[in-house]
ROPAPA-733548 format. One record per residue (C-alpha): residue in one letter; residue number from 1; x, y, z. Coordinates in steps of 0.5 Angstrom, whole numbers, plus 2048, in hexadecimal, padded with zeros to 3 digits. Layout:
N
aa  i  east  north  up
a  NUM  X  Y  Z
...
end
This chain:
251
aa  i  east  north  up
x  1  7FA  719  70E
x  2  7FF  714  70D
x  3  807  715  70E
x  4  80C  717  709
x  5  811  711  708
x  6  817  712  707
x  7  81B  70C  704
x  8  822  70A  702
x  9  826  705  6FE
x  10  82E  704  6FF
x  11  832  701  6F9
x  12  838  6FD  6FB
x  13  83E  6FD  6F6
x  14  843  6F8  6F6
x  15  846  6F2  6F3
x  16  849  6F1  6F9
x  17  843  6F1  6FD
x  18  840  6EB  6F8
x  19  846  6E7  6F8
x  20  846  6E7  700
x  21  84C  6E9  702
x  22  849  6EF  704
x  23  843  6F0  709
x  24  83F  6F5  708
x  25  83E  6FA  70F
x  26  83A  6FF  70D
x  27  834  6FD  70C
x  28  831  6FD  713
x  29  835  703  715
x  30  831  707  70F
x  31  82A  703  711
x  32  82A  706  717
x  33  82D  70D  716
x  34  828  70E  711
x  35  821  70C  716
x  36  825  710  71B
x  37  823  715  715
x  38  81C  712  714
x  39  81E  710  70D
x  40  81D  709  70B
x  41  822  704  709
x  42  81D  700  705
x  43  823  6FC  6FF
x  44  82B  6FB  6FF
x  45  82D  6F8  6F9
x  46  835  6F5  6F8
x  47  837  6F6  6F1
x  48  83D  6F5  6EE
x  49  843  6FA  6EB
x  50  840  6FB  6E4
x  51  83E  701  6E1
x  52  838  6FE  6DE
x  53  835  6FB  6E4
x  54  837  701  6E8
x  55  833  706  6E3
x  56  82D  701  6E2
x  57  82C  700  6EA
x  58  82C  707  6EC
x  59  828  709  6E6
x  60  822  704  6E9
x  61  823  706  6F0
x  62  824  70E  6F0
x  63  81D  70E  6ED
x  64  81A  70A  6F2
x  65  81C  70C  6F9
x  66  81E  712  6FB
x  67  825  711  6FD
x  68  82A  70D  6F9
x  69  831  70B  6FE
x  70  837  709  6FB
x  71  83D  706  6FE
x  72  843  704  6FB
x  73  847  705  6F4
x  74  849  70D  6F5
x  75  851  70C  6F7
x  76  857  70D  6F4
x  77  858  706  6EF
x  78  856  705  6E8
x  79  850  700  6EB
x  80  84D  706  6EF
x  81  848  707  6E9
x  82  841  709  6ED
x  83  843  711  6EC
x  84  843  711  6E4
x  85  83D  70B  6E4
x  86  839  710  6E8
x  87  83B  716  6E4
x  88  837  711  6DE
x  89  832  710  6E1
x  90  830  716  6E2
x  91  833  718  6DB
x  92  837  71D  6DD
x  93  83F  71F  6DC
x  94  844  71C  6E1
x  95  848  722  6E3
x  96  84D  722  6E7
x  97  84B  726  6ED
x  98  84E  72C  6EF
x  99  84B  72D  6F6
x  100  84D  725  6F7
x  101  855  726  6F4
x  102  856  72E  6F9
x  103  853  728  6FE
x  104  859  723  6FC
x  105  85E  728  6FC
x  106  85D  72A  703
x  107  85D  724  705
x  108  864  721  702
x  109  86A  723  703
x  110  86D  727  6FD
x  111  86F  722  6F7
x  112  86A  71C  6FA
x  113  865  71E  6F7
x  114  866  71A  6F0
x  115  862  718  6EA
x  116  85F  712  6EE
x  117  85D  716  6F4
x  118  85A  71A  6EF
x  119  856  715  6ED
x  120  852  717  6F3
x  121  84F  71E  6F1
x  122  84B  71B  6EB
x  123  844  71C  6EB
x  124  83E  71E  6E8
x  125  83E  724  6E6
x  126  839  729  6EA
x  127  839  724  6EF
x  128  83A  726  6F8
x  129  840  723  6FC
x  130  83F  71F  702
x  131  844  721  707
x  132  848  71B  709
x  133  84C  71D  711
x  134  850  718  710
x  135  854  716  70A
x  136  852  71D  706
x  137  84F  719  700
x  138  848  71C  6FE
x  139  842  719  6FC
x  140  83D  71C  6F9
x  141  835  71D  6F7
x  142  832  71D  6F1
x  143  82B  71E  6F2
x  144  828  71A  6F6
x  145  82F  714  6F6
x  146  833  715  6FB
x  147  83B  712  6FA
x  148  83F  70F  700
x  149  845  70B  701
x  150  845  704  702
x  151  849  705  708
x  152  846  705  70E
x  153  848  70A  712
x  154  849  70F  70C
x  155  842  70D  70A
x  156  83F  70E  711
x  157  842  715  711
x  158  83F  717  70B
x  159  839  714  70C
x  160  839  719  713
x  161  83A  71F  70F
x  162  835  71F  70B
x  163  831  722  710
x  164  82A  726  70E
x  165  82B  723  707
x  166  827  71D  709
x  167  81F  71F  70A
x  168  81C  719  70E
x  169  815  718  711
x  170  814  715  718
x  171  819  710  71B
x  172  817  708  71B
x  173  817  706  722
x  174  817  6FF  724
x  175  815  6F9  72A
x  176  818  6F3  729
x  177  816  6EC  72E
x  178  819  6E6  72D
x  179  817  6DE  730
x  180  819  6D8  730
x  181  813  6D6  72B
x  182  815  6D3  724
x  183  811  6D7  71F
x  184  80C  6D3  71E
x  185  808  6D4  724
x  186  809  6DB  724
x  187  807  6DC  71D
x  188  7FF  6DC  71D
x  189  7FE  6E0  722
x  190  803  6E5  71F
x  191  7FF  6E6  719
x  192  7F9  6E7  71D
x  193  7FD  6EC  720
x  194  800  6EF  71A
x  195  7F9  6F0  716
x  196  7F6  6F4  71C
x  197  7FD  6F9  71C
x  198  7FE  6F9  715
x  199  802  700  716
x  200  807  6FC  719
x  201  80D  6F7  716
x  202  80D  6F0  71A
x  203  813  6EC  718
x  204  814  6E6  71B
x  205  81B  6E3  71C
x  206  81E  6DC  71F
x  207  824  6DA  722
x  208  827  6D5  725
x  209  82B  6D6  72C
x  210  82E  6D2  730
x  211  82A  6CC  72E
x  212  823  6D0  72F
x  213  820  6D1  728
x  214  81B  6D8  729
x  215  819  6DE  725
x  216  81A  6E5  725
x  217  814  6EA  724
x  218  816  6F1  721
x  219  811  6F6  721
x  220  812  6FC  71D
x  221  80E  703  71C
x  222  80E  70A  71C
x  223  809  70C  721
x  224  80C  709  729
x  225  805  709  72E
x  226  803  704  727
x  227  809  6FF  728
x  228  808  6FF  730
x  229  802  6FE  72E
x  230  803  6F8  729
x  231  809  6F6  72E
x  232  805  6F4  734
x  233  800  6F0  72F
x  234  806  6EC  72C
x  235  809  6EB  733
x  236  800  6E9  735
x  237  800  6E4  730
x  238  808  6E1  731
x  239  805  6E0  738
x  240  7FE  6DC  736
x  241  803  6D7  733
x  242  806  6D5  739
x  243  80D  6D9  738
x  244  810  6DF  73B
x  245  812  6E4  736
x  246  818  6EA  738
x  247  81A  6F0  735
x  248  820  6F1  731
x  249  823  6F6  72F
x  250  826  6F8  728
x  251  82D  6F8  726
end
């Protein structure tokens, strides 16, 4: 019997990331927390601060894939509208949370907690908070979307306490080799390769270093004695054409 695949999309929200000034952290750090979880990041989408973009792409991406991640556009300013745009999305009211203001309340000290602060317990009615340990701001779930902040040290937290809200499947392992052969010599035998495995991803990768042009080769699958196997018919071949593969180790 084939094996239930979990699958994810993570929406990035922000001008900022769009215009440059600022480079997006997250998205590596979500990709492998949620393998860890046996959930597969198969889309991320950076999307900027408009409503109608924002209700559109999450209404397309939370039918089609089990998860749905948003970062960014849930803090204190008037350009932080991801909270009101997932409550239309999703059609319901935009309340302000009593559960996320008590929250807030305990957090600042008495007479800090104004109007702009307040902004930050606004969500969509029904929805859960997501614990944030390290500025106190919630965020929420609604359904099967879950809202982060953008920052990346409070979005982390968050996402690691959304604990056993996240069923997954089998983690995807991976062997990565790499040569110093140019693609193009690799690539027949790597489709070859490819075609006997096909429960396996083979992605090929070049890179230049130090004046040496060569190719990664990175092998991904759920089922580890599969790889090994893989693996050492890669590493077989790579020799076959005069080259000395060597393993690598993902960052």
């Amino acid at each position: 019997m084939t094996e239930r695949v979990f699958t994810a999309c993570l929406v990035i929200i922000g001008n900022e990331i769009l215009s440059g000034r600022t480079q997006d952290a997250n998205l590596a750090y979500l990709a492998k927390g949620l393998n860890q979880r046996g959930i597969r990041l198969m889309e991320a989408r950076v999307i900027p601060d408009v409503e109608a973009t924002i209700v559109t792409t999450l209404n397309e991406v939370r039918a089609a894939f089990d998860y749905v991640f948003t970062t960014g556009g849930i803090g204190p300013t008037h350009d932080d509208i991801t909270a009101e745009s997932v409550a239309k999305a999703f059609g319901r009211p935009l309340i302000e949370n009593p559960e996320a203001r008590a929250v807030l309340e305990a957090y600042y000290p008495a007479g800090e907690l104004n109007e702009r602060r307040l902004r930050m317990a606004r969500t969509p009615e029904g929805a859960s908070l997501i614990e944030n340990r390290v500025s106190s701001a919630p965020g929420f779930q609604v359904e099967n979307v879950f809202v982060l902040a953008g920052i990346p040290s409070v979005m982390r937290a968050m996402f690691e306490s959304l604990g056993p809200r996240l069923q997954g499947g089998t983690p995807m392992q991976s062997r990565s080799l790499s040569v110093a052969l140019p693609e193009s010599v690799i690539s027949g035998g790597l489709g070859e390769l490819q075609a006997a495995y096909a429960d396996i991803d083979m992605g090929s990768y070049p890179y230049h270093r130090d004046g040496v042009y060569g190719t990664t080769l990175v092998l991904r699958g759920i089922d580890g004695g599969r790889l090994d196997e893989a693996a050492r018919k890669l590493a077989a071949l790579i020799r076959g054409l005069g080259a000395e593969p060597y393993e690598e180790t993902e960052g």
